[in-house]
Biotite code that builds the C-alpha atoms (Angstrom):
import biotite.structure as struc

atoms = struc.array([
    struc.Atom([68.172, 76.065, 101.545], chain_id="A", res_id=1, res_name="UNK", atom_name="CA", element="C"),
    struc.Atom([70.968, 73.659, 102.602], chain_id="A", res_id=2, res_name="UNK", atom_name="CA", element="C"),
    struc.Atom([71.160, 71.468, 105.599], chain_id="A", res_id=3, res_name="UNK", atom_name="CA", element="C"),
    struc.Atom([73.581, 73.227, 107.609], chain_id="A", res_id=4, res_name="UNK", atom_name="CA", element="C"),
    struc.Atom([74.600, 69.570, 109.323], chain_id="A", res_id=5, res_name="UNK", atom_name="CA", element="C"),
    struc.Atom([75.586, 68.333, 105.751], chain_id="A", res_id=6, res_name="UNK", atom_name="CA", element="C"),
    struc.Atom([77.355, 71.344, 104.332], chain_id="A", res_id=7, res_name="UNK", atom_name="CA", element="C"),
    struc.Atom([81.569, 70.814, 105.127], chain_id="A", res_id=8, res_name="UNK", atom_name="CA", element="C"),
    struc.Atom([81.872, 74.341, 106.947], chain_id="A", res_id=9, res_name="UNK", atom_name="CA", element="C"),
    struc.Atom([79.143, 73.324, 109.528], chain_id="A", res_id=10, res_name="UNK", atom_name="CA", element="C"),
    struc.Atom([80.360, 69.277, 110.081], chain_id="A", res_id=11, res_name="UNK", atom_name="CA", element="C"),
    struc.Atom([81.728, 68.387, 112.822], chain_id="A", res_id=12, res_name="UNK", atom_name="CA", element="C"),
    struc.Atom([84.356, 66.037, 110.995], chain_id="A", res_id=13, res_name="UNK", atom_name="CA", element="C"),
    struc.Atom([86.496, 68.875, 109.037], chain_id="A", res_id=14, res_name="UNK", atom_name="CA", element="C"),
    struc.Atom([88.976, 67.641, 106.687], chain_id="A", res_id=15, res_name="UNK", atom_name="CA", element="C"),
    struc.Atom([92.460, 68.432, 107.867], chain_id="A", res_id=16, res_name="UNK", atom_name="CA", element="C"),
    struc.Atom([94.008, 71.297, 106.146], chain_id="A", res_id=17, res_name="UNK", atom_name="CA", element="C"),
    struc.Atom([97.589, 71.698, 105.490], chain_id="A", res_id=18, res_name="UNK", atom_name="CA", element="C"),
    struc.Atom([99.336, 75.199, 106.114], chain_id="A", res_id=19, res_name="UNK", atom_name="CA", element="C"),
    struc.Atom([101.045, 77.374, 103.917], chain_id="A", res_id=20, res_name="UNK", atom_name="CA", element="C"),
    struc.Atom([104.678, 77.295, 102.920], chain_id="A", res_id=21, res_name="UNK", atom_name="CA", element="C"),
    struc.Atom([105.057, 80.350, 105.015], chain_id="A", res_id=22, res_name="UNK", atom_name="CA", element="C"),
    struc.Atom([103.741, 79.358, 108.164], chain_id="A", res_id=23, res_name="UNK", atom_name="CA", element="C"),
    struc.Atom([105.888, 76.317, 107.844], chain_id="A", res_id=24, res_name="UNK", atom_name="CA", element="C"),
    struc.Atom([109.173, 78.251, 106.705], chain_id="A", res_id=25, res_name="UNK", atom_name="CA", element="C"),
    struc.Atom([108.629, 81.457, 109.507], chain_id="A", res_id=26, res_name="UNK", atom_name="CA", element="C"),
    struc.Atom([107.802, 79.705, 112.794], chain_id="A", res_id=27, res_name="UNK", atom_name="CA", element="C"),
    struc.Atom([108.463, 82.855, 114.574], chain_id="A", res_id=28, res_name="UNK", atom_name="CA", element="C"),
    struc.Atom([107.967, 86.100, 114.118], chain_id="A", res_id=29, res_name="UNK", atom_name="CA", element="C"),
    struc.Atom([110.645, 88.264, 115.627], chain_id="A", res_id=30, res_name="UNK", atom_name="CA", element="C"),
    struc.Atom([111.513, 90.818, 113.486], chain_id="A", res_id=31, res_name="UNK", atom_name="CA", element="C"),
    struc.Atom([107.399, 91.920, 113.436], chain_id="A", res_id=32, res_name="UNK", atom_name="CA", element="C"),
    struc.Atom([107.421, 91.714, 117.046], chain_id="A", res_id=33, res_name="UNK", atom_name="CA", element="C"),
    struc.Atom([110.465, 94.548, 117.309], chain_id="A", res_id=34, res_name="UNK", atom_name="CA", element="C"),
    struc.Atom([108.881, 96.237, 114.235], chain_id="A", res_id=35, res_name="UNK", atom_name="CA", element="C"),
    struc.Atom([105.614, 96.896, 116.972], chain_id="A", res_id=36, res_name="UNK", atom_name="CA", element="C"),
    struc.Atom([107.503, 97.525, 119.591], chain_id="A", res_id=37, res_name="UNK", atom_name="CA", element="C"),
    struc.Atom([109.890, 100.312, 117.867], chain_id="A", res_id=38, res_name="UNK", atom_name="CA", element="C"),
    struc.Atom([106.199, 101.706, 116.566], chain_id="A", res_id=39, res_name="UNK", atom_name="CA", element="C"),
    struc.Atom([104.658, 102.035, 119.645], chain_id="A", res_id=40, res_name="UNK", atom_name="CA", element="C"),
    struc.Atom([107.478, 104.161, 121.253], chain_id="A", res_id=41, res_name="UNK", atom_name="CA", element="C"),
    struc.Atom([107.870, 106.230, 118.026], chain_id="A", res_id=42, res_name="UNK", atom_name="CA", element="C"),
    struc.Atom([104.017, 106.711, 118.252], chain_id="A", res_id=43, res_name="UNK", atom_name="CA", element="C"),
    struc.Atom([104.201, 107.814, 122.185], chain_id="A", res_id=44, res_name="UNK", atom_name="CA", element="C"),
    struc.Atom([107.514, 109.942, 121.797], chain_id="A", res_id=45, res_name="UNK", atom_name="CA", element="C"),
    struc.Atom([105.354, 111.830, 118.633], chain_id="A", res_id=46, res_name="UNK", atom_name="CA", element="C"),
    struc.Atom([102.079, 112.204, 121.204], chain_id="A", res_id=47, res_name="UNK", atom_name="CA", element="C"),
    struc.Atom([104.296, 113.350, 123.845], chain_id="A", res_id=48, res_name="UNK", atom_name="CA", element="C"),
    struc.Atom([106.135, 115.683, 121.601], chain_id="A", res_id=49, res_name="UNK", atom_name="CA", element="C"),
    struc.Atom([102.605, 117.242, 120.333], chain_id="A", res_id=50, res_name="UNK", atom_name="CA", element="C"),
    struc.Atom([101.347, 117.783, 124.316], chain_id="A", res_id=51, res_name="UNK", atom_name="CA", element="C"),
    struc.Atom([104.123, 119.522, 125.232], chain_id="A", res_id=52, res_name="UNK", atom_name="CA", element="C"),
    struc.Atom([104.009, 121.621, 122.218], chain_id="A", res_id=53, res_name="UNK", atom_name="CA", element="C"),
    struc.Atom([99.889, 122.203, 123.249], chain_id="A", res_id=54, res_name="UNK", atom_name="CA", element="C"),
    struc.Atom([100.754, 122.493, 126.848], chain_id="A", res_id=55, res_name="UNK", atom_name="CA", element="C"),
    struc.Atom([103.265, 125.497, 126.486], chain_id="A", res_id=56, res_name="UNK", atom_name="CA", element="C"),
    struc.Atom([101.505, 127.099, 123.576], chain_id="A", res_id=57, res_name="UNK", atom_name="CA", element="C"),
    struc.Atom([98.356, 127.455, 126.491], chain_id="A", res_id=58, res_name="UNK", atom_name="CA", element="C"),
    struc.Atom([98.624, 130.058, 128.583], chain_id="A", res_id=59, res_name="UNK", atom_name="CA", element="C"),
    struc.Atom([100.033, 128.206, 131.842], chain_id="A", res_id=60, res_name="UNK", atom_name="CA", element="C"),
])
C-alpha cells in the first residue's frame, strides 16, 4: 500500500495543469445556456399539455 502523502493525487503541491484547447477557445457558453432554457419551457408546455389532457379526461 502507498503512502497517500507521497502519491501526486494526494500532495499538497499539484503540478499545474494546462486546459484544453476548448476551454481556452469557448470562454462562454451561450448558445448551451439558451439551448436549457428553450428545454425547460418545451418540457413544462409538454407537462402542462399532458395535465390538462388528464384533468378533462377525469370526470370533473
Amino acid at each position: 500500500m502507498e503512502n497517500q502523502f507521497t502519491t501526486p493525487e494526494h500532495s499538497q503541491d499539484k503540478p499545474e495543469e494546462k486546459l484544453p484547447d476548448v476551454a481556452v477557445e469557448e470562454k462562454d457558453d451561450a448558445p448551451a445556456g439558451r439551448n436549457i432554457k428553450r428545454t425547460l419551457i418545451i418540457a413544462v408546455c409538454v407537462l402542462i399539455v399532458f395535465y390538462l389532457i388528464y384533468y378533462f379526461m377525469s370526470d370533473h
